[in-house]
N, C-alpha and C positions, 0 to 999 in steps of 0.2 A: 259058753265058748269052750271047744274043746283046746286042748293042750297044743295042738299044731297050730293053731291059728294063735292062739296066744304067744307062742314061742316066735311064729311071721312076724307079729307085731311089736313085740319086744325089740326082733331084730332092725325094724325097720326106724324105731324110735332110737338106735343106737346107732344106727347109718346116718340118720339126722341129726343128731348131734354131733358126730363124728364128724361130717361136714360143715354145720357149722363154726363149730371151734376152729379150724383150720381156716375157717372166711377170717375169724375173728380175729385168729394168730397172723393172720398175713396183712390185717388193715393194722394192729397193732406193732407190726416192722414198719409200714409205713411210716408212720405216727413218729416215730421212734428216731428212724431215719430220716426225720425231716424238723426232730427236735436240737436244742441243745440242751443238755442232762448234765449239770454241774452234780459230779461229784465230791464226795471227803476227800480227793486228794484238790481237788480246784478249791476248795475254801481260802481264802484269806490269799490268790493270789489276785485276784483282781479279774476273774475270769469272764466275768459281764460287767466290767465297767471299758472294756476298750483295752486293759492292759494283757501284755503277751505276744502272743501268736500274729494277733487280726487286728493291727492298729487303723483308726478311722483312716479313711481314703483324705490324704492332700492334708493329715493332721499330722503333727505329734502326743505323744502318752508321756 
């Protein structure tokens, strides 16, 4: 394999990856934006048990 064709193909395997990543990055917002992600500041307020913000519908917390 001479060095041009080497360097094509190097390039080509770095355009595929490059795209890629960028599927992966963009199913991984989905994912993300469609989770709820308790963070260190949510600890110990009750933040998946129904207390706060999102109280059950027709309940009280």
């Amino acid at each position: 394999m001479d060095p041009v064709e080497a360097h094509r193909l190097i390039a080509d395997a770095r355009s595929a990856a490059q795209s890629r990543l960028e599927s992966l990055r963009a199913q991984f917002d989905v994912i993300v934006a469609g989770s709820e992600w308790t963070t260190d500041d949510d600890r110990g307020k009750g933040s998946r048990s129904g207390v706060g913000r999102n109280p059950p519908a027709g309940g009280t917390v």
